[in-house]
PLY file of the C-alpha trace (Angstrom):
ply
format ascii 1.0
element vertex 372
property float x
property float y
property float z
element edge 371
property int vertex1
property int vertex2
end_header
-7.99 -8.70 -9.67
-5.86 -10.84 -11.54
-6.87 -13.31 -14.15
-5.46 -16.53 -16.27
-4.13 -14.63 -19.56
-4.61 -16.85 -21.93
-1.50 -17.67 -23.89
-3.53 -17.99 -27.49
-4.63 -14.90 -29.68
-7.08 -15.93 -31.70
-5.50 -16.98 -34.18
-5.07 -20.63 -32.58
-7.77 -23.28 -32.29
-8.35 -26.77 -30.95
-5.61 -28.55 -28.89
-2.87 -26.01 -29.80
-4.96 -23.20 -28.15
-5.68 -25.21 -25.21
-2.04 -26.34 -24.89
-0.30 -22.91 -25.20
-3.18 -21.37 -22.73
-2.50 -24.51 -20.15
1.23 -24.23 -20.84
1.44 -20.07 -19.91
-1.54 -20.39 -16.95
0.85 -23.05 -15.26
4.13 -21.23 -16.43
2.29 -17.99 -14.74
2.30 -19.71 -11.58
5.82 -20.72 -11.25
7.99 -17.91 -12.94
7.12 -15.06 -10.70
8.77 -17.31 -7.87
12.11 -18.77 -9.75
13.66 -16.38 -7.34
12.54 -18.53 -4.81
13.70 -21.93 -6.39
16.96 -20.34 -6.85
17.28 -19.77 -3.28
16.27 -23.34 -2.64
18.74 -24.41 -5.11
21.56 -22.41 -3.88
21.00 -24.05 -0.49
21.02 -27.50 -1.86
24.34 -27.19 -4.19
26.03 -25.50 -1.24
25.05 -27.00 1.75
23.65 -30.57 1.45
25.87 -33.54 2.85
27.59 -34.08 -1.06
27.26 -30.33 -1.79
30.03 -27.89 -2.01
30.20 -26.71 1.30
28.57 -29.43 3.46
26.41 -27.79 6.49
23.91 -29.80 8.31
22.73 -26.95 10.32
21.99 -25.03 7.22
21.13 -27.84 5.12
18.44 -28.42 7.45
16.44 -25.74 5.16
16.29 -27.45 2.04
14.09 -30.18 3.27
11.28 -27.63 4.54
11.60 -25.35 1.46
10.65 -27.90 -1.04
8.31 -29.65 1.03
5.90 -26.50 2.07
7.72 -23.00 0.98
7.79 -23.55 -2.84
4.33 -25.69 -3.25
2.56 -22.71 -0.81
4.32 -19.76 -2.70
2.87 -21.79 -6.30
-0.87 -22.12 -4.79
-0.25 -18.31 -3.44
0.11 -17.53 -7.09
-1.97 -19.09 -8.94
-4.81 -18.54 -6.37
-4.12 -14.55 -6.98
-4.33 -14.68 -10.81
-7.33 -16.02 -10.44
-9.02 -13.77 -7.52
-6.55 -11.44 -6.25
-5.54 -11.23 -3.29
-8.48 -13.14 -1.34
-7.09 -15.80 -3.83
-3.71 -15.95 -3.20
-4.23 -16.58 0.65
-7.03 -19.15 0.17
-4.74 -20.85 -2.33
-2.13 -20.55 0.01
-4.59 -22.66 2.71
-5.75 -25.16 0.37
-2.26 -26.26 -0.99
-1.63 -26.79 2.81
-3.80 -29.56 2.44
-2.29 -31.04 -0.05
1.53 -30.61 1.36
0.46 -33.11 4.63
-2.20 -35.23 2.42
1.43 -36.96 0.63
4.86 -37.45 1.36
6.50 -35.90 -1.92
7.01 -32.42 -3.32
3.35 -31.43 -3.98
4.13 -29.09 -7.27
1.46 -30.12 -9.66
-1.31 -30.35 -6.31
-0.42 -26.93 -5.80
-0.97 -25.82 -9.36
-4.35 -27.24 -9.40
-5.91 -26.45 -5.70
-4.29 -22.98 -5.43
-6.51 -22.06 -8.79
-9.29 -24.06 -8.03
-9.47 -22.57 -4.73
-9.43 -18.92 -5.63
-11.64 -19.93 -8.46
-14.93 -21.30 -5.92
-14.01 -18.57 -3.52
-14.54 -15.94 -6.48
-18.36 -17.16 -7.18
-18.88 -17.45 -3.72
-18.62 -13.49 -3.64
-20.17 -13.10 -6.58
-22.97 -14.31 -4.64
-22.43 -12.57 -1.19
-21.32 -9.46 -1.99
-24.38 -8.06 -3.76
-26.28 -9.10 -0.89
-23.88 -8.04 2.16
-25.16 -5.64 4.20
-23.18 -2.88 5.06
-20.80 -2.82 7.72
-20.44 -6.18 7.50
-18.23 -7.10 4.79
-15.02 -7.69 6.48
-16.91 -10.00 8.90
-18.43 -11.80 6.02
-15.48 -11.75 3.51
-13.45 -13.07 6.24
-15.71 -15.72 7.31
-16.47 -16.97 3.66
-12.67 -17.40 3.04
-12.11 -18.95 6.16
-14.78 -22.03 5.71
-14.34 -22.13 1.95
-10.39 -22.37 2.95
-11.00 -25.04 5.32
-13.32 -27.10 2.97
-10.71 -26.86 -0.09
-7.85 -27.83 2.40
-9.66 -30.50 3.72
-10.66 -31.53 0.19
-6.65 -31.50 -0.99
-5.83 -33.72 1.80
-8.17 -36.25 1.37
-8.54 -36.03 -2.70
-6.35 -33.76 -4.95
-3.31 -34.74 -2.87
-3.61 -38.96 -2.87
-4.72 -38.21 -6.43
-1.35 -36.68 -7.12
0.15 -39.16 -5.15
-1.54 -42.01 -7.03
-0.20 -40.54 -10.83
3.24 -40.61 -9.38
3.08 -44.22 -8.33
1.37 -44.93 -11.75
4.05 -43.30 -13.59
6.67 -44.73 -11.22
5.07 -48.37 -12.46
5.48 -47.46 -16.36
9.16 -46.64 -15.86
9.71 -49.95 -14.08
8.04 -51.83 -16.29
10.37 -50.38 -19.20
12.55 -50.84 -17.15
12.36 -54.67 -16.51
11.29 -55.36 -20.05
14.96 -54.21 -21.50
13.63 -50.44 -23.38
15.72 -47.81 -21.35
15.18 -45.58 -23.82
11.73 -45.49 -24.30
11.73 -44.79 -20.54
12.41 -40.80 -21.37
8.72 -40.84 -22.44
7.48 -41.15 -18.73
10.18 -39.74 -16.39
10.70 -36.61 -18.73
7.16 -34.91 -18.88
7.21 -36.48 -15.18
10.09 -34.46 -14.42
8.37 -31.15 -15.97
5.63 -32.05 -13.49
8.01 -31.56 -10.78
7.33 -35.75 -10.12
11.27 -35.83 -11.02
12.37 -36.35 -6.91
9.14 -39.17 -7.13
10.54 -41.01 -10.18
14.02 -40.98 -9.19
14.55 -41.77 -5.49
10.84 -43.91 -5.37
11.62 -46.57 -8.14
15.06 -45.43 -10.21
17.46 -45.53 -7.48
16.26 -49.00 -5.13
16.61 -50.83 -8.29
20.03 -49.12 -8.70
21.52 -49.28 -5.40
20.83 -53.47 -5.72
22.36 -53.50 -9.08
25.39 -51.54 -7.98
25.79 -54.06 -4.89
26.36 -56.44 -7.65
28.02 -54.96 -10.10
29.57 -51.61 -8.83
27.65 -49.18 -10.99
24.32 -49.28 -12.46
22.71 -47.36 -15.29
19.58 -46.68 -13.43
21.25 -43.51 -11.36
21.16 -41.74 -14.66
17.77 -42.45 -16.32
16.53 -39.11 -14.19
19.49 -37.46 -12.95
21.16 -37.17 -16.38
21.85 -33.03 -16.96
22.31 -33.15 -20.49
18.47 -32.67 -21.75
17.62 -29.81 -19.85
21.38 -28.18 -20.42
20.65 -28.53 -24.56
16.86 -27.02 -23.52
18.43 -24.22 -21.79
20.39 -22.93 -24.55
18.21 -23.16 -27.03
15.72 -20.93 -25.03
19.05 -18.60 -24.58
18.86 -18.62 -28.31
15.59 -19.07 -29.39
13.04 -18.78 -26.47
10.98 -16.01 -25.74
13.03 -12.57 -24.97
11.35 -12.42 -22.04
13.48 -15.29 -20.98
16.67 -15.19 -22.33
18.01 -13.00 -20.27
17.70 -15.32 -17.04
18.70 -18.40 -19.05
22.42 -18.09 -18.34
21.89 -18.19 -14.84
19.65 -21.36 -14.99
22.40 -22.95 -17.09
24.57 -22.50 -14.27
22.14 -23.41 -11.90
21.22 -26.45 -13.40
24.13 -27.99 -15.33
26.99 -26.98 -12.55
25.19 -26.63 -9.42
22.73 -29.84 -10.34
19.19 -28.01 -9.45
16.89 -29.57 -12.50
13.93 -28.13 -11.45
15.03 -24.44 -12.21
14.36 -24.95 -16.21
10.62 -26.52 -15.74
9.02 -23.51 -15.73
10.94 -22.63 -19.09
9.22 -25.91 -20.51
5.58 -24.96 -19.38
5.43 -21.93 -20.79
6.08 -24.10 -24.36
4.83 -27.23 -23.32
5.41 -29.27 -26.95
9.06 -28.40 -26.15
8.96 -31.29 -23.51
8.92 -33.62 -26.72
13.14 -32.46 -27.19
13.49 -33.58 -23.30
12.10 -36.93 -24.52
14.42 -36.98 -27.65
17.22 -35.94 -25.72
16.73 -38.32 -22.28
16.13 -41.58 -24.55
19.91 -40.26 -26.85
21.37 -40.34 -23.16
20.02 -43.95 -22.26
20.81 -45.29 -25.52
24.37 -44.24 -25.48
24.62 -44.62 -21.89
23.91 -48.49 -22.37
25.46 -49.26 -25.86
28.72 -47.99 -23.96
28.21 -49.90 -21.01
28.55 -47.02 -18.31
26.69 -46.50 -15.08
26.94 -44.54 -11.62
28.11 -46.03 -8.14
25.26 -44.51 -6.27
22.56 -41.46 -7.92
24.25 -37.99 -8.37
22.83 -35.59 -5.78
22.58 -32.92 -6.80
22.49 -33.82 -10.47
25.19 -32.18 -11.52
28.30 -32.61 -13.97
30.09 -32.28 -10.99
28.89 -35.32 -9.25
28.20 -36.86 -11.91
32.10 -37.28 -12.49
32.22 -38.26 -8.67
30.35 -40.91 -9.18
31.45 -42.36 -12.12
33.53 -45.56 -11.45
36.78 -45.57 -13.20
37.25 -46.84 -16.70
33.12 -45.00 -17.84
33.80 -41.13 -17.70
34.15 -41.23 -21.77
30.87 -43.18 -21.82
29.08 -40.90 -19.20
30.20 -37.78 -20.47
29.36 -38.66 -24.37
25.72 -39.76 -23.41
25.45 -35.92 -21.62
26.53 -34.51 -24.53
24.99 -36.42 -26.88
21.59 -35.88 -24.99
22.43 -32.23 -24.70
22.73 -31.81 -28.47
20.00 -33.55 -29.34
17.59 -31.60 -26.86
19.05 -28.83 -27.96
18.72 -28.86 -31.60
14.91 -30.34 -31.01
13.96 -27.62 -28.72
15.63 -24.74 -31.11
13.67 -25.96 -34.11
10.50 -25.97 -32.34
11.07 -22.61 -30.50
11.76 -21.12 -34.18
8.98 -22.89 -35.65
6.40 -21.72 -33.32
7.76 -17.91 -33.09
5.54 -16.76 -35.24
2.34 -16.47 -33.17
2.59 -18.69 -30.61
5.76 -16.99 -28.85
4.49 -13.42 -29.28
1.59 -14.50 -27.50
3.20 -16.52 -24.47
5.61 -13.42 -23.63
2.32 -10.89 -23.80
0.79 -13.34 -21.24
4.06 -13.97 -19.11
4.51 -9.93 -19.15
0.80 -9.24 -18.22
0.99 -11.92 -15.45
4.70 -10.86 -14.29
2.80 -7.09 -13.91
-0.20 -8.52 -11.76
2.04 -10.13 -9.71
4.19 -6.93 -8.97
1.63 -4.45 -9.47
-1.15 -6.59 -8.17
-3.47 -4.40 -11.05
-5.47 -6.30 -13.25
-4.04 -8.68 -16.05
0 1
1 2
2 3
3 4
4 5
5 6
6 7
7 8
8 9
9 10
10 11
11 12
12 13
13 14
14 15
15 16
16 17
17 18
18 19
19 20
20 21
21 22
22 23
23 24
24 25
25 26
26 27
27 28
28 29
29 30
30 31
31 32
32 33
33 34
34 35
35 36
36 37
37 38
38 39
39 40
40 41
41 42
42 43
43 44
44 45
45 46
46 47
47 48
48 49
49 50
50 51
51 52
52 53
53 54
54 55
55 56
56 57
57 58
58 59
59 60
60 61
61 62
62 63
63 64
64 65
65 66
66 67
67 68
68 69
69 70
70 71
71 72
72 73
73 74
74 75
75 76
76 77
77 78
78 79
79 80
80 81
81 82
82 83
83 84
84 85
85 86
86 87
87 88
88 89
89 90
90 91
91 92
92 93
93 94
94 95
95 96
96 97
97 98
98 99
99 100
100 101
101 102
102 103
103 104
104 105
105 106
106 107
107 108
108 109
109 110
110 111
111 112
112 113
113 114
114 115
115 116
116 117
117 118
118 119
119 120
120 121
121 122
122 123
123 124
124 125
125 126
126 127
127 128
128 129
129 130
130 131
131 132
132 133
133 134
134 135
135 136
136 137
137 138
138 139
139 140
140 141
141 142
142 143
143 144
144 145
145 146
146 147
147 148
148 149
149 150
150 151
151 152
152 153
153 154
154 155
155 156
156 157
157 158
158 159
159 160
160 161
161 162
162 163
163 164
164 165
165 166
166 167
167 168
168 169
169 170
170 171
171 172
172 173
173 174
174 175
175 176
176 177
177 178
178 179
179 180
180 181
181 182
182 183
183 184
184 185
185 186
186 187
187 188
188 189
189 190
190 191
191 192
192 193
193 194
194 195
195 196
196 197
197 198
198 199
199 200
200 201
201 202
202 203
203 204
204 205
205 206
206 207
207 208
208 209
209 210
210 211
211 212
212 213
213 214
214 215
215 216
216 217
217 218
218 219
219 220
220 221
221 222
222 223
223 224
224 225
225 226
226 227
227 228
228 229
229 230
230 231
231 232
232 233
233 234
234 235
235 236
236 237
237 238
238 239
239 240
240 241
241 242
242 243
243 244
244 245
245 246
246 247
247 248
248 249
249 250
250 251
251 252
252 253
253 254
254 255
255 256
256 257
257 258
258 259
259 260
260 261
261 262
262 263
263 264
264 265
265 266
266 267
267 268
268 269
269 270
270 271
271 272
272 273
273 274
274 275
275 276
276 277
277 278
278 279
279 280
280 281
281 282
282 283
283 284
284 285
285 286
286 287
287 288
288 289
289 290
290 291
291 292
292 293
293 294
294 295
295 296
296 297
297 298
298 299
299 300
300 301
301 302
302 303
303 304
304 305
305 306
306 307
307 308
308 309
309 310
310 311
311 312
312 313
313 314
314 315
315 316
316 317
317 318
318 319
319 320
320 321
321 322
322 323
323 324
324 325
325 326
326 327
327 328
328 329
329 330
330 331
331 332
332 333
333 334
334 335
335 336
336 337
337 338
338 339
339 340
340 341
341 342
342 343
343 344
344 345
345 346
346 347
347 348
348 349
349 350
350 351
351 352
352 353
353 354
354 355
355 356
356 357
357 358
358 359
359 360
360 361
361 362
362 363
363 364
364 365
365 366
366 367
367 368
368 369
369 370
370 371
C-alpha cells in the first residue's frame, strides 16, 4: 500500500518539517489529477456563457465536475496513499459526504476526510484481519469498508463539511471587514492562502462580487471584481516555478501558464503552491502590489471576470482604466514572481530535493499502485 512520503529528510526540524511534509502530503493528493483539472478547465474557458465558444449543452459539465468529480477524484487519492486501494474507495465515499453536507467546491473537505478515512479503515484491519477466519475475508473486508464508509460519510456531512463551510464564511468576514475599513491591500493576506485552499470560488462570488455588483450600479466599475480574480500573482508564481521550481514541475508549467493567465482557470497552479507552501507568502506580496496599484490608479471592473483571465479582464474593463488594470497585473505579476523565485532558490538546497523525491515516490504509487 501506499503511504504519506514525507516531504522532510531529516535534516529539517520543528515547523519547517511539519510544513514541507503537510505541503507535499496535500500536493500528493492533487498533482496526480491536474489532468483532470485541466479537463475541467478546458471546459470552462471554452464553453461557459462568457467563454470562447459559448455551449450551454456542454457547459452543463463544468458545474458537476467541480462540484463532485474533482473533490471525489482528491479523497480517491489521498485515501489510497494512505491504505491502498481499500483507501481510495472509502475516501472516495466519505468525501461524498462532504460534497452534499455544503454548497461550495469541497477541496480542502476532501483533502482531510479522504485521508482520514483510509487512515481509521487501515486500523480497523489491523484489527480484523489477524483474526478473520478463512474464507471469509472478502465478506468481512467488504462489510468493514462498507459501515466504516457509511459512518465517515455520514460524519463529513454533518461535521468536516459545515466545518469547512464555517472557515469559508469566517474568512469571507475578514475580507469584508478589510474591506469596509479602507485596507484593500492587506486583504491579499486572507483571500490568497484562501485561494490556495481552493476557497477562491467562496471568497469571490460569496462576499467580493455582491459588494461589487452594488458599487458598479453606482459607479460603473468597482475594484472589488479584482481583489480575487486578478491573474497577475499566480502568472509571476508560475514562472518562477518554470525557472526555479522543482524539475519535476517545470516541464508542465508552460501549460499552466496558458491555462491560467489566457484561458483564466486559477486553480490549475494551487497544487504548484502546496507542494512549497511558504511560497503562498509571494501570492500575498503580489495580490496586495495589485490592490494597491489597482486603487492608487483609480481602476475597477464592470462586473467580475469569469473566467479570470487577461482576456476578460480587458472585456470588462470600462473605457478610460485598461493602463491602470493592466499595470496592477503586471505589477502583481513581478512582484510574485521575483518573491516566489527567491524563495524557490533559497530553499533548493534540501528542501526541494526532498519535495520532488516525495512527489516522484507518490506520482509512482499512484501509477504503479506499489508501495511509496
Amino acid at each position: 500500500m501506499a503511504n504519506f512520503i514525507p516531504a522532510g529528510d531529516g535534516t529539517h526540524t520543528g515547523w519547517k518539517s511539519f510544513v514541507q511534509k503537510v505541503g507535499g502530503n496535500l500536493a500528493g493528493m492533487v498533482i496526480p489529477n491536474i489532468g483532470a483539472f485541466i479537463a475541467w478547465g478546458l471546459l470552462t474557458a471554452l464553453f461557459i456563457p462568457t467563454g470562447w465558444l459559448p455551449n450551454e449543452e456542454l457547459s452543463s459539465m463544468v458545474g458537476p465536475m467541480i462540484i463532485n468529480l474533482l473533490p471525489i477524484l482528491i479523497g480517491y487519492t489521498g485515501g489510497r496513499l494512505v491504505h491502498g486501494q481499500r483507501g481510495a474507495v472509502i475516501g472516495a465515499v466519505a468525501t461524498v459526504g462532504v460534497i452534499v453536507g455544503t454548497s461550495i467546491p469541497m477541496f480542502l473537505g476532501a483533502m482531510l476526510i479522504g485521508p482520514l478515512a483510509a487512515w481509521v479503515l487501515k486500523k480497523i484491519d489491523a484489527v480484523l484481519d489477524p483474526v478473520t477466519p478463512t474464507g471469509f475475508e472478502m465478506l468481512i473486508g467488504n462489510f468493514s469498508l462498507g459501515i466504516t464508509g457509511m459512518l465517515m460519510a455520514i460524519l463529513g456531512f454533518l461535521g468536516i463539511g459545515p466545518t469547512v463551510n464555517a472557515f469559508s464564511d469566517v474568512l469571507g468576514n475578514g475580507v469584508k471587514v478589510l474591506v469596509d475599513t479602507g485596507f484593500l491591500p492587506l486583504a491579499s493576506i486572507l483571500i490568497e492562502p484562501a485561494k490556495i485552499l481552493f476557497l477562491n470560488n467562496a471568497i469571490n462570488f460569496g462576499v467580493l462580487a455582491p459588494i461589487g455588483a452594488v458599487e458598479a450600479a453606482e459607479t460603473g466599475k468597482s475594484i472589488m471584481f479584482m481583489l480575487e480574480s486578478n491573474p497577475g500573482p499566480g502568472l509571476g508564481l508560475l514562472v518562477a516555478f518554470w525557472l526555479a521550481g522543482p524539475k519535476l514541475l517545470r516541464g508542465s508549467a508552460p501549460g499552466a501558464i496558458v491555462i491560467h493567465f489566457l484561458g483564466g482557470i486559477h486553480e490549475i497552479y494551487f497544487p504548484y503552491v502546496l507542494l512549497k507552501p511558504i511560497v503562498v507568502l509571494a501570492a500575498i506580496a503580489g495580490g496586495a502590489t495589485g490592490v494597491a496599484t489597482f486603487a492608487a490608479t483609480g481602476v475597477g471592473l464592470v462586473a467580475t471576470p469569469s473566467p479570470g483571465s487577461i482576456f476578460a479582464y480587458m472585456a470588462m474593463t470600462p473605457p478610460g482604466n485598461h493602463f491602470g488594470v493592466l499595470l496592477g497585473i503586471a505589477l502583481s505579476a513581478a512582484v510574485s514572481f521575483v518573491v516566489a523565485f527567491f524563495i524557490l532558490k533559497a530553499t533548493r538546497a534540501g528542501g526541494d530535493s526532498a519535495d520532488l523525491d516525495a512527489s516522484k515516490a507518490q506520482s509512482k504509487a499512484m501509477k504503479t499502485g506499489e508501495t511509496a
